[in-house]
C-alpha positions in Angstrom: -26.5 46.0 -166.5 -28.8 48.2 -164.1 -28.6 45.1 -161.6 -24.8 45.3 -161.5 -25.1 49.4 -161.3 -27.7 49.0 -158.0 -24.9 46.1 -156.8 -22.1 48.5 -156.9 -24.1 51.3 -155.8 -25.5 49.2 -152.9 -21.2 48.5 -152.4 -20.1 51.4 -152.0 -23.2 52.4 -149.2 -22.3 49.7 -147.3 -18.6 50.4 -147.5 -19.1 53.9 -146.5 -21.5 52.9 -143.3 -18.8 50.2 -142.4 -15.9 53.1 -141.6 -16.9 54.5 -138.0 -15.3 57.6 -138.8 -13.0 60.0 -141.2 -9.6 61.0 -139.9 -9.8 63.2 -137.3 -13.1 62.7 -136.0 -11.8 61.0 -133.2 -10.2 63.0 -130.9 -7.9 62.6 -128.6 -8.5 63.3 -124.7 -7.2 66.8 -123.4 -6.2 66.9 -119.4 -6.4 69.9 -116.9 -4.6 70.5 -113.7 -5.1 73.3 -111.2 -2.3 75.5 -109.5 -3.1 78.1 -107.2 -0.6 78.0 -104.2 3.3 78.3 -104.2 5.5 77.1 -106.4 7.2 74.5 -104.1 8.7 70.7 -104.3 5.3 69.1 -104.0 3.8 71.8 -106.8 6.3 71.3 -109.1 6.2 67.1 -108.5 2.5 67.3 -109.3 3.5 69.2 -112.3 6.0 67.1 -113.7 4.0 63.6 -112.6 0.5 65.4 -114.7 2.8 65.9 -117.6 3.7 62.3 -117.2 0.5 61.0 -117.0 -0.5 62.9 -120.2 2.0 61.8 -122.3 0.9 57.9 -121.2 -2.7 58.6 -121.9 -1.3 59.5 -125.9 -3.6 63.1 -124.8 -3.8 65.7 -127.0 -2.4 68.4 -124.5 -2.2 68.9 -120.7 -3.6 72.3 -119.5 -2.2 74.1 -116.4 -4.6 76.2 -114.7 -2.4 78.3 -112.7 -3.0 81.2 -110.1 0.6 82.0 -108.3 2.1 84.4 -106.7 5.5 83.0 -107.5 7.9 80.3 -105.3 11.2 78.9 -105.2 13.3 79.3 -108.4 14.8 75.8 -107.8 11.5 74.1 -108.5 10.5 76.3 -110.9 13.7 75.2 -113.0 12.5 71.1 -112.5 8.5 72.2 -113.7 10.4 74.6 -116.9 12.1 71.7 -117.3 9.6 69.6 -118.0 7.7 71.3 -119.7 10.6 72.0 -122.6 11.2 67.9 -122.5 7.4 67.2 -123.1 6.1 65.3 -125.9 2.6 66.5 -125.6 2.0 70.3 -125.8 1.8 72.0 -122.4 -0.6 74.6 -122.1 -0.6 77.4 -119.1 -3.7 79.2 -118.6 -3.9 82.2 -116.2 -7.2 82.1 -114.8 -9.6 83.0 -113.6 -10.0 86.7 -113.3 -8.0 88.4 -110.8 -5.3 85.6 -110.8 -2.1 86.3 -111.6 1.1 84.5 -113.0 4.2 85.9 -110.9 7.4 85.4 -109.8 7.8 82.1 -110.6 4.7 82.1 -112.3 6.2 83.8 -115.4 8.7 80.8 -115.8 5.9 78.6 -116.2 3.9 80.5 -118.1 6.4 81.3 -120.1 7.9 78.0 -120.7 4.5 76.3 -122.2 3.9 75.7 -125.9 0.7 77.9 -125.4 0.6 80.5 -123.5 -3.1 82.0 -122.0 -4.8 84.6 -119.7 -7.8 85.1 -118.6 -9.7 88.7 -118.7 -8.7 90.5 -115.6 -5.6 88.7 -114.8 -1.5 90.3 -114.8 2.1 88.5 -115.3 5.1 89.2 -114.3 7.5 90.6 -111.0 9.7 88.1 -111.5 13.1 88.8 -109.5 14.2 85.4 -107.9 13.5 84.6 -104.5 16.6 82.7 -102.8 16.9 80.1 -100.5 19.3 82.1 -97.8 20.2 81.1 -93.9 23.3 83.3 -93.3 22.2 86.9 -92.9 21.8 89.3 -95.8 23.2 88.2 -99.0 26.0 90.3 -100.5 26.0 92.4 -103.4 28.2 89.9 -105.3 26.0 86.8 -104.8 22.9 88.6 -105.5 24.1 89.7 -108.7 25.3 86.5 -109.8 21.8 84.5 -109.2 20.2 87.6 -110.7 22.3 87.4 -114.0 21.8 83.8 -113.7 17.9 83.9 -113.3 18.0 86.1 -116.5 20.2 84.0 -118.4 17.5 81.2 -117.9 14.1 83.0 -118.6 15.8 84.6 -122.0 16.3 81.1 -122.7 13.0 80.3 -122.6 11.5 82.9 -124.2 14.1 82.4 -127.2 12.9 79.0 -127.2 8.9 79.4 -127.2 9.4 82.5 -129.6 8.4 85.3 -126.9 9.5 88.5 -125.9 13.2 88.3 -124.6 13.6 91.9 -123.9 10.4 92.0 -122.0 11.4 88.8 -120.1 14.4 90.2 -119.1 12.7 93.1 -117.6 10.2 91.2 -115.7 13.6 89.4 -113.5 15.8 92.5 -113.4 13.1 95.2 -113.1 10.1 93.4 -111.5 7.7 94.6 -114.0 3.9 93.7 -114.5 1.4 93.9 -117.5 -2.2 93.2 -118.2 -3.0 90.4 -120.4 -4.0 92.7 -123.3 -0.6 94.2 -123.1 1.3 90.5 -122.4 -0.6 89.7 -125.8 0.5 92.8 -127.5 4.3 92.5 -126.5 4.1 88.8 -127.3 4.4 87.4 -123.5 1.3 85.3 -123.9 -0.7 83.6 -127.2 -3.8 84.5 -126.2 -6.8 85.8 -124.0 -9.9 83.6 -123.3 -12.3 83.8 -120.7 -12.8 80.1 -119.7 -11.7 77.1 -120.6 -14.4 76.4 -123.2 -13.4 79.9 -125.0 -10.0 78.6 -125.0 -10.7 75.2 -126.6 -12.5 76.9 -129.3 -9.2 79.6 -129.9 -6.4 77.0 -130.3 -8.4 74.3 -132.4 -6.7 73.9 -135.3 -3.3 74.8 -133.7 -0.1 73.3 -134.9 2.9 72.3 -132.6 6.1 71.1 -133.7 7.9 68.5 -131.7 11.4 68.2 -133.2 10.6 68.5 -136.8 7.2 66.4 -136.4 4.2 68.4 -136.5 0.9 68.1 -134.0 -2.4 69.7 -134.8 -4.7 70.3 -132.2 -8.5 69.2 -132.1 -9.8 70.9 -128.6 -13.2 72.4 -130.0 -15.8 69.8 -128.4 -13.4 68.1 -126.1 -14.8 67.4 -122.8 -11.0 67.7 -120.4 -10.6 65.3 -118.2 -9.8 66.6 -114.6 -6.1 65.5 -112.9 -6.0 65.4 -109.1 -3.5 65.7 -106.4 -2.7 63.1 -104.5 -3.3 63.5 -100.3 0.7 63.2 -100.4 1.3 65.8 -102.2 -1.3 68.3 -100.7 -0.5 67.6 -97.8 3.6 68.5 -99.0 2.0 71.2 -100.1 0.5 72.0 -97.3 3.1 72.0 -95.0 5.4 73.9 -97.6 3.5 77.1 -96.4 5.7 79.2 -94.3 2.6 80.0 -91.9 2.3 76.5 -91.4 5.6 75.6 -91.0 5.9 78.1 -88.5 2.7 76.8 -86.6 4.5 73.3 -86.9 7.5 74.0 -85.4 5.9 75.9 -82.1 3.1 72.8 -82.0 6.0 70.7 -81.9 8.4 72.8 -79.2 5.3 72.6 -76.9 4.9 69.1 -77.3 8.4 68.2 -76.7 8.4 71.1 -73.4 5.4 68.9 -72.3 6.9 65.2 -72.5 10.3 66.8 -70.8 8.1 68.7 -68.2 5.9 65.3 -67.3 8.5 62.3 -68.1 5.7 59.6 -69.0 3.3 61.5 -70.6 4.1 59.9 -73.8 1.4 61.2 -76.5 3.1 64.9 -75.9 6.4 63.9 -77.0 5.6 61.9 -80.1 2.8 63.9 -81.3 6.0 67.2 -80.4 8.0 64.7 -82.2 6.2 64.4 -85.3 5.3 68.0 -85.4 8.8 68.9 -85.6 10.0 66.2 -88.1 7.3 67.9 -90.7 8.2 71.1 -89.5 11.9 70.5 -90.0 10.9 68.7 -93.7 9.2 72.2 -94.6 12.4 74.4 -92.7 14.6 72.7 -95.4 12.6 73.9 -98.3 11.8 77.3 -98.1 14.4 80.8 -97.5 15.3 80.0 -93.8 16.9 82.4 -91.8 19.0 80.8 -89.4 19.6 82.9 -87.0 15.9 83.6 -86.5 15.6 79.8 -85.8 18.6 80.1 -83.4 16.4 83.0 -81.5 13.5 80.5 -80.8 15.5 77.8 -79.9 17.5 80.3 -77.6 14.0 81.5 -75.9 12.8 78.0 -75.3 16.1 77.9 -73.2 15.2 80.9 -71.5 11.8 79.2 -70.5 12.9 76.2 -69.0 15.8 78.2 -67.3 13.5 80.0 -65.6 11.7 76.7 -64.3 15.3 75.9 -63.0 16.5 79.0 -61.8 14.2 81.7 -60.4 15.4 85.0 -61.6 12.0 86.7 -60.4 10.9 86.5 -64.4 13.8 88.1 -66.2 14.7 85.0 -68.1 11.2 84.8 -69.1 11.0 88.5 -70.4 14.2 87.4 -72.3 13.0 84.4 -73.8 9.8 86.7 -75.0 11.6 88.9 -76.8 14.2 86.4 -78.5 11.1 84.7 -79.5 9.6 87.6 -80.8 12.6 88.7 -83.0 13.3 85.1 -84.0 9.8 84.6 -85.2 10.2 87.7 -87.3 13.5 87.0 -88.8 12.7 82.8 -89.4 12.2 83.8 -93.1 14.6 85.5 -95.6 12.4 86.7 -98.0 11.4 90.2 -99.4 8.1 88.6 -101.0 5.2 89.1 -98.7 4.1 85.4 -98.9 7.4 83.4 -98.3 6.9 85.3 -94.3 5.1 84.8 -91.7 2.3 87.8 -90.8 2.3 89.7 -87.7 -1.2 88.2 -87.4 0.1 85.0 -86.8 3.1 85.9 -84.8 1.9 88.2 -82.4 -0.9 85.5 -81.2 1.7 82.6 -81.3 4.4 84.7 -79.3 2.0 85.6 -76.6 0.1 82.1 -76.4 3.8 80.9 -76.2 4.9 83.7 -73.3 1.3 82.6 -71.5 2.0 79.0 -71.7 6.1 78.8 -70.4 5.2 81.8 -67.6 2.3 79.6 -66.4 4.7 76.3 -66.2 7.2 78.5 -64.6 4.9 79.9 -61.9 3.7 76.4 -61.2 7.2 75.5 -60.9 8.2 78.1 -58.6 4.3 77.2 -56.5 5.6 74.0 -56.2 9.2 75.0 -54.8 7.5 77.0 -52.0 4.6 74.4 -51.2 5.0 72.9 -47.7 5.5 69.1 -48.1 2.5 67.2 -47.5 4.5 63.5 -47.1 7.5 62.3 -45.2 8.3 63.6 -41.5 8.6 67.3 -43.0 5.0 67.2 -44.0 4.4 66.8 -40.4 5.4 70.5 -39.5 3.0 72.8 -38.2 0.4 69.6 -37.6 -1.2 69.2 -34.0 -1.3 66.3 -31.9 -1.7 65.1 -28.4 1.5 64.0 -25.6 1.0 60.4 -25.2 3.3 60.6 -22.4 4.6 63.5 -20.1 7.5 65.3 -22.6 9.9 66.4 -19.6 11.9 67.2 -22.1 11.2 63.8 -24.2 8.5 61.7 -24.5 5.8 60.1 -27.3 3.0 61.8 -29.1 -0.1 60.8 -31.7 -0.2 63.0 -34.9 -2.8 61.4 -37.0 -2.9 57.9 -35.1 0.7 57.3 -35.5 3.0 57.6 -32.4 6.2 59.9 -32.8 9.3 60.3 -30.7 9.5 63.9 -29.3 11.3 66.2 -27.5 10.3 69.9 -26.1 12.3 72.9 -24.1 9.4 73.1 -21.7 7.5 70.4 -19.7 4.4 68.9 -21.4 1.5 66.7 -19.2 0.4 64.2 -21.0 -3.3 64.2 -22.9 -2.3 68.1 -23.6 -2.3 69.3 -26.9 0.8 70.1 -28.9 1.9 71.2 -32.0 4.9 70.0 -34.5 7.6 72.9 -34.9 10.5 71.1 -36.5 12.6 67.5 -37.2 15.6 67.1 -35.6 17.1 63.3 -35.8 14.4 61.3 -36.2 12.0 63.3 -33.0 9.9 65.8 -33.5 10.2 69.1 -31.9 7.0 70.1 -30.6 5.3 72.8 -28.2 1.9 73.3 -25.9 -0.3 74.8 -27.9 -4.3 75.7 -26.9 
């Protein structure tokens, strides 16, 4: 009887040492993604393929580092998007201090199934930034994408259970808070100070998915870092309007260059490929058209003035056309979707430098006396071969010329070119 007790006993030991683990002791792995630029194409397709990526690695959640100052409301609809249609919870993270979540930044933030800031940190200023090439907008059309922009952010905080009110007033009046007042006013979930903190503070969480309930099992979790691809950053990259801008003049001057010196070759195609990404960028951000027609106008100007000397007015003309043209490229009242003066001021006056330069060598090269062919011979000295009474032969440079003169010249006396006239030079005694 107390062998078949130690047996069982000895059983059930083994039994218990043979199961690796209890239910929920394995957990799953937890991603991360940082955002801290503009909400643009290549952001917002680096969202939406992380999400994707997540979701394939059966993760427990993807968490969105994000630092913004806001973006284009078009891609901001495709990341909110996402991030509604996700089978894996999405967690935004405003961090670190001093970041902030605006603009577009409250859509996103807004639109995860937890919502996060760090100490030090503010959301909100959201009134929509629009894509615009045809002057001001009018009353009308701004009212209409501004009642449309807070149709779609009430939608989402309906959906995640936030503040509607408040996310109304973030589009139509551009208000900011703190994050101890976007957690009081139920904007956000939550305020941790790193990543670690916030691991700890939504353990234990649970999300519903259509009915079907996840719990969350972060304390512990090592996250596993998601990179963007050199594609993508450099989209990204070239998304900036600073950038953009730098492309497009990089690509005028290669294109003057190649047009300038026929041949050349590298000038135009690397001014060719400048202006393709340039162009690329152009079609994604809030254009102003006009201010695009004002540079292409001064770049005009420039080689006019190679072409026809008007004693530098065209050049002061295409100056200032590509001064006010730089300045009105982009139709935006944010401060980051615009160039700074710091970048236009050097790039208009490099660019006035550069075309007054070609222009002067232009005009130099006008007024140059010909070195080759019988004009190049004028004001060259030779001697009189034979007496010039009033024709005759003379040596300019070893070569024998026919030439004629008003006055008698002996021959071995020295004489100087002072014209062509049908094939003879017209020369003269000189000392």
């Amino acid at each position: 009887m107390k062998r078949n007790k130690a047996l069982l006993a000895l059983s059930v030991f083994l039994l218990f040492l043979s199961v690796p683990a209890i239910p929920g002791q394995e957990k799953a792995p937890l991603f991360t993604i940082e955002v801290d630029a503009i909400i643009n194409p290549a952001t917002a397709k680096f969202i939406i393929d992380s999400i994707d990526e997540a979701t394939q690695q059966n993760a427990q959640c993807l968490i969105i580092k994000l630092d913004t100052p806001g973006g284009l409301l078009e891609s901001t609809r495709m990341i909110v998007k996402k991030e509604l249609a996700s089978t894996i919870p999405v967690i935004v993270y405003v961090a670190p201090s001093g970041a902030r979540a605006a603009s577009a930044g409250v859509f996103v933030t807004m639109a995860a199934n937890i919502a996060a800031m760090a100490p030090g940190t503010h959301i909100g200023a959201a009134h929509p930034v629009t894509m615009g090439g045809e002057g001001k907008e009018s009353k009308t059309m701004t009212e209409k994408i501004v009642n449309d922009t807070v149709a779609f952010v009430k939608n989402i905080a309906k959906t995640r259970g936030r503040n509607v009110d408040w996310a109304e007033k973030a589009v139509v009046k551009s208000v900011s808070i703190t994050e101890e007042e976007a957690v009081k006013l139920n904007v956000v979930d939550l305020v941790a100070s790193d990543i670690p903190t916030l691991l700890d503070k939504i353990d234990g969480r649970v999300i519903k998915f259509d009915g079907v309930a996840r719990t969350l099992h972060t304390k512990g979790v090592q996250p596993q870092p998601i990179q963007m691809s050199w594609r993508d950053r450099l989209l990204d990259i070239i998304s900036n309007p600073t950038i953009a801008y730098i492309l497009l003049m990089l690509g005028i001057y290669g294109i003057f260059f190649e047009l300038s010196s026929p041949g050349a070759i590298l000038p135009g195609v690397v001014g060719g490929i400048f202006l393709i990404l340039a162009f690329y960028a152009l079609q994604m951000l809030p254009v102003n058209y006009a201010g695009l027609a004002l540079i292409l106008f001064a770049i005009i100007l420039f080689i006019a003035e190679i072409k026809v000397v008007s004693h530098g007015l065209l050049a002061v003309g295409g100056v200032i056309s590509l001064f006010l043209g730089s300045m009105m490229l982009f139709q935006s009242p944010e401060e980051y979707m615009r160039v700074s003066l710091s970048v236009i001021i050097p790039a208009v006056v490099v660019s006035a430098a550069f075309f007054i330069f070609a222009v002067t060598r232009a005009i130099n090269a006008r007024l140059k006396k010909p070195t080759t062919g019988m004009e190049g011979l004028i004001g060259e000295v030779g001697i009189a071969s034979t007496p010039i009474a009033p024709e005759g032969k003379v040596s300019i440079h070893g070569e024998f010329w026919n030439a004629i003169s008003d006055k008698n010249i002996e021959k071995g006396e020295r004489v100087q070119v002072i014209g062509v006239k049908n094939l003879r030079l017209e020369v003269k005694k000189t000392e």
